[in-house]
C-alpha positions in Angstrom: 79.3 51.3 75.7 79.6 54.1 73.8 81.8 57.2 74.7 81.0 60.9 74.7 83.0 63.1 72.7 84.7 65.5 75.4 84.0 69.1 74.4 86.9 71.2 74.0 87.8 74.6 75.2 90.2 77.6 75.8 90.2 79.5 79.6 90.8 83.3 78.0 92.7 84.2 80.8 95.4 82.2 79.3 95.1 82.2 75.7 96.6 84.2 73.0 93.6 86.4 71.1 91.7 84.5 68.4 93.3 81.3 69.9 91.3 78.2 69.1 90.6 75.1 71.1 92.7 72.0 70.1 89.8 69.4 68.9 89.3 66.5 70.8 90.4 64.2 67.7 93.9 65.7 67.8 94.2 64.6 71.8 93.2 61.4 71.1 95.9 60.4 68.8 99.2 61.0 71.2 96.7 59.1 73.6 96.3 55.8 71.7 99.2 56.1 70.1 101.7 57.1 72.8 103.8 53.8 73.6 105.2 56.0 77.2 103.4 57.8 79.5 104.5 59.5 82.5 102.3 58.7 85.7 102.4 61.6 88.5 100.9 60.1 92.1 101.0 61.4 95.3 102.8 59.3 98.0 101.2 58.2 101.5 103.3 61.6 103.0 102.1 64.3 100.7 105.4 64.4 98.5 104.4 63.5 94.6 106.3 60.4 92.5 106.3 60.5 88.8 107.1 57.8 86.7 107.3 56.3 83.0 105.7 53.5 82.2 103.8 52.0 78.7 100.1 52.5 78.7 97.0 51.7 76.5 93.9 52.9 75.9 90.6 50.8 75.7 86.8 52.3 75.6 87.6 56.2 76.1 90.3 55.6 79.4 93.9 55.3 79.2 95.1 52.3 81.5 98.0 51.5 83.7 99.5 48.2 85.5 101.3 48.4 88.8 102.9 45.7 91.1 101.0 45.4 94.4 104.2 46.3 96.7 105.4 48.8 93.8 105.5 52.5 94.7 102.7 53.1 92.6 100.0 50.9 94.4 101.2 52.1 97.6 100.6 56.0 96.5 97.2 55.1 95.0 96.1 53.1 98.1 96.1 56.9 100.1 95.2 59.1 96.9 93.7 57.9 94.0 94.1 60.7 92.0 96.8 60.5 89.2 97.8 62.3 86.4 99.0 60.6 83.4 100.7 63.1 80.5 102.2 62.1 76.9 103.1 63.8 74.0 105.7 65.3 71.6 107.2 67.2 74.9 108.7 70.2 71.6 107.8 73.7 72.0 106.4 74.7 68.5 105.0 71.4 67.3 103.1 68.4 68.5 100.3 67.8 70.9 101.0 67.5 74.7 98.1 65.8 76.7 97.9 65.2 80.9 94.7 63.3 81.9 93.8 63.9 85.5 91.5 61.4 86.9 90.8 59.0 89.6 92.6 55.4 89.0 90.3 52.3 89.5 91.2 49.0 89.7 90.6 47.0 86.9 89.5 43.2 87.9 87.7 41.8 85.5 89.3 38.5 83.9 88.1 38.7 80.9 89.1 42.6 80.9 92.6 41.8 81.7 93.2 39.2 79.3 92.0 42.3 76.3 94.8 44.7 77.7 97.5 42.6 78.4 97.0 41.4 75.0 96.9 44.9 73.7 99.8 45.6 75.9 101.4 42.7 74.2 100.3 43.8 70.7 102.0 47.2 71.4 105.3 45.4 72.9 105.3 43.9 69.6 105.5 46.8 67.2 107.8 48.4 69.7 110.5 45.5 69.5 110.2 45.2 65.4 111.1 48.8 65.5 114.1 48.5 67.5 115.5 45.0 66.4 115.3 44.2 70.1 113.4 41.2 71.3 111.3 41.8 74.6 111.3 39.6 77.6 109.5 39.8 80.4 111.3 40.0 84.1 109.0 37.2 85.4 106.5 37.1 88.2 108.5 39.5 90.8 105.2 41.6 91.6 101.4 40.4 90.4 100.0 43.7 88.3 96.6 45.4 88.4 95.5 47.0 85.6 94.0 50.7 86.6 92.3 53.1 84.5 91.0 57.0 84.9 87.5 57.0 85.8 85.8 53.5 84.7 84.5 51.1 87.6 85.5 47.6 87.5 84.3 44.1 89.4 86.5 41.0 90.3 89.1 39.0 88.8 91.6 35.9 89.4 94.8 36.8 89.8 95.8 33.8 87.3 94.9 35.9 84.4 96.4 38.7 85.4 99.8 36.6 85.9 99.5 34.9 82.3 99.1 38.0 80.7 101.9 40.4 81.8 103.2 42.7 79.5 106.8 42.4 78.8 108.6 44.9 81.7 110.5 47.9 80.8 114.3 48.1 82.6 115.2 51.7 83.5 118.5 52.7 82.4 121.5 53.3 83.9 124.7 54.9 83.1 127.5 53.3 82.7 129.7 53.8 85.4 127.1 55.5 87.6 126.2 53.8 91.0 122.9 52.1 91.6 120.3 52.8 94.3 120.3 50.5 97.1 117.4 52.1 99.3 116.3 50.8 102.6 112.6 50.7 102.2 111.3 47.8 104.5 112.1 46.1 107.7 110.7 43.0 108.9 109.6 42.8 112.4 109.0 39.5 113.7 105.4 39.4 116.1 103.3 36.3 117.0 99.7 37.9 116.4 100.0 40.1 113.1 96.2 41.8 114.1 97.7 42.9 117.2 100.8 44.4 116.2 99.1 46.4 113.2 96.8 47.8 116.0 99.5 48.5 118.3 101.5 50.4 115.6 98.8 52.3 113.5 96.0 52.9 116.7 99.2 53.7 119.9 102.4 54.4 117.6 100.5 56.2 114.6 102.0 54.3 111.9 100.1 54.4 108.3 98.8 51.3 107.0 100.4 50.9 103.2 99.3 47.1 102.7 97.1 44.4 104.5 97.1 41.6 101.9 97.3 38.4 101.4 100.1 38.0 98.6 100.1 34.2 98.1 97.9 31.5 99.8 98.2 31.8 103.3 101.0 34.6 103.1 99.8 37.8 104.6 101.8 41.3 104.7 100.7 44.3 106.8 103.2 47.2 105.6 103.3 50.0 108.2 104.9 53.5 107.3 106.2 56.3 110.1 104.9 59.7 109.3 107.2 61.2 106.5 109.7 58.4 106.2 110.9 56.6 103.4 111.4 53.3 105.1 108.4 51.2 106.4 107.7 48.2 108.8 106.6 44.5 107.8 104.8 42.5 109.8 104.2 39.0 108.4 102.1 35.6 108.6 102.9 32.8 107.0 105.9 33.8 105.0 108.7 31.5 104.6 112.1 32.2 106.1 114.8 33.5 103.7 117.2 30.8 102.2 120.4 30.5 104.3 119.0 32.9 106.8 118.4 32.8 110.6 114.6 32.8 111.5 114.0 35.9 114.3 111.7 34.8 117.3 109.0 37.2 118.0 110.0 40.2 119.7 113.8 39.5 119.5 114.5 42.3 117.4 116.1 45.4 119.1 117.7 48.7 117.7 115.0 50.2 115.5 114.9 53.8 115.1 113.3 56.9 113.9 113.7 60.9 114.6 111.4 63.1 115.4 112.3 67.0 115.5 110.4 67.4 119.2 111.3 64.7 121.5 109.0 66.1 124.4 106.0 66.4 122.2 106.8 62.9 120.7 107.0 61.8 124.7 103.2 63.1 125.7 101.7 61.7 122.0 102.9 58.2 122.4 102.0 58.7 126.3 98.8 59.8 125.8 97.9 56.7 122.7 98.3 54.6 126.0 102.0 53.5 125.1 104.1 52.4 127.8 107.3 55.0 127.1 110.3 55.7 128.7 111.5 58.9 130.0 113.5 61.1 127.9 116.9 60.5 128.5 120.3 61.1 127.0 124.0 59.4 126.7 126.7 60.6 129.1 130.1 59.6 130.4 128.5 57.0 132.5 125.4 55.5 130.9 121.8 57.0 130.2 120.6 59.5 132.5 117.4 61.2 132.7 116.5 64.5 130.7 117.5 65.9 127.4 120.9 66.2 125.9 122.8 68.2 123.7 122.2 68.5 119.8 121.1 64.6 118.6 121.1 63.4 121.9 118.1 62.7 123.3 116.0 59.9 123.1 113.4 57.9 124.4 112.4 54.3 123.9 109.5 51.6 123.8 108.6 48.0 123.0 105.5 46.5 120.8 103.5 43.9 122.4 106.0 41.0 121.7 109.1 43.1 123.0 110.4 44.5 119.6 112.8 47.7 121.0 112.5 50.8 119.7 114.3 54.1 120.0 113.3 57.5 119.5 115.8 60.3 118.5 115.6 63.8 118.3 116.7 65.6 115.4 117.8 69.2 114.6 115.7 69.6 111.4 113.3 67.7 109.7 114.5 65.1 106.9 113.8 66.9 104.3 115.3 70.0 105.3 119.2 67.6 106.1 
């Protein structure tokens, strides 16, 4: 279908006397030709994530792939608004461009087979430039191709898994120490339906993921409010090799802080969760009331009888 040239302009508020607009033509060539973007999203708490990643542009848009489970699905499953910048990055030369847009799913078979071939195509002339030869990671994470404001209908996900662009390591120092982050814990629950009720509806968890990543394997990915580690709850997911399966409700010991443990008390209280007092540690055992700085608590089960503990904290996590 054919595209409308965007008009350009200059806001005079911010512009230099006899200043003219840079024409559309000139944007579009850092666009097609840029083998990096950087992508900025906002994540499920409000705090924004930016990230590098190859892009190409088809019919006007510039697209994007993403893992389901990767931080950038999760971010775009709350906020959909992205913004994707390129350029020459100099201060006296070149052509910087940021396209802010909403990101749409791209699901189309027949559409995905024509980027990941152009996404191939570009791989291609990246690698004979370098002398390096491109291999892809595997099938870790099944991409979806998004683009900025283009609607899309259904796809298998067979094409998008024969198709994947070769995947870009980040780099790493040598020497320097590699992130190990705690992002997700598994809880094990007999009825996934009722657990995700209990801990978005009574707890106010948010729900990241309800999908079903392989036949008959479903994951509902929960998140507290402003942490960086969320909940699993699974169905039909094969125990880890060389690992102990955990019965339902047999895990104990989870925890997360809250900055007011009395107002944390009456929320869950008044969601219809069955909480404890608030209590804190002492010479012998727990006894009722608050204690002193990070010590007091309060606790609670799910449905199956999964523990939980809640902990006051001096300051909020951002702010430790």
């Amino acid at each position: 279908m054919p595209q409308e040239t965007p008009h350009t302009s200059l806001d005079p508020r911010y512009s230099s006397p006899g200043a003219q607009a840079t024409p559309w033509s000139a944007a579009e060539r850092p666009l097609t030709g840029a083998e990096v973007f950087r992508l900025s999203s906002v994540r499920p708490d409000g705090r924004p994530h930016a990230a590098p990643l190859p892009g190409v542009r088809r019919d006007g848009a510039p697209h994007f792939t993403t893992g389901a489970r990767e931080r950038k699905a999760l971010d775009l499953a709350h906020h959909a608004q992205v913004v994707l910048t390129t350029g020459t990055h100099t201060w006296a030369a070149g052509c910087d461009v940021a396209v802010e847009g909403a990101a749409v799913r791209v699901t189309d078979a027949g559409r995905l087979v024509d980027l990941a071939e152009a996404w191939e195509e570009k791989a291609r002339r990246g690698t004979s430039r370098s002398g390096r030869t491109a291999r892809s990671r595997g099938s870790r994470a099944r991409p979806s191709c998004s683009r900025s404001r283009r609607t899309r209908s259904s796809a298998s996900a067979r094409a998008r898994n024969a198709h994947r662009p070769p995947a870009i390591r980040p780099a790493r120092l040598r020497g320097s120490v590699m992130e190990w982050t705690l992002e997700v814990v598994v809880v094990p629950v007999a009825d996934v339906d009722r657990a995700k009720s209990f801990y978005a509806d009574k707890v106010g968890f948010k729900v990241d993921l309800d999908s079903e990543v392989a036949p008959g394997v479903r994951i509902v990915q929960l998140t507290p409010p402003g942490s960086r580690c969320s909940i699993a709850l699974t169905e039909g997911m094969p125990g880890a090799p060389g690992q102990r399966p955990m019965a339902p409700g047999s895990l104990t010991g989870l925890q997360v802080c809250v900055t007011d443990i009395a107002a944390a008390h009456a929320e869950l209280a008044a969601r219809g969760v069955q909480v404890s007092a608030v209590q804190h540690a002492g010479p012998e055992g727990w006894a009722d009331g608050p204690g002193d700085m990070w010590n007091s608590f309060l606790f609670f089960q799910d449905p199956d009888g999964n523990g939980w503990t809640v902990q006051e904290a001096p300051s909020p996590l951002a702010a430790r």
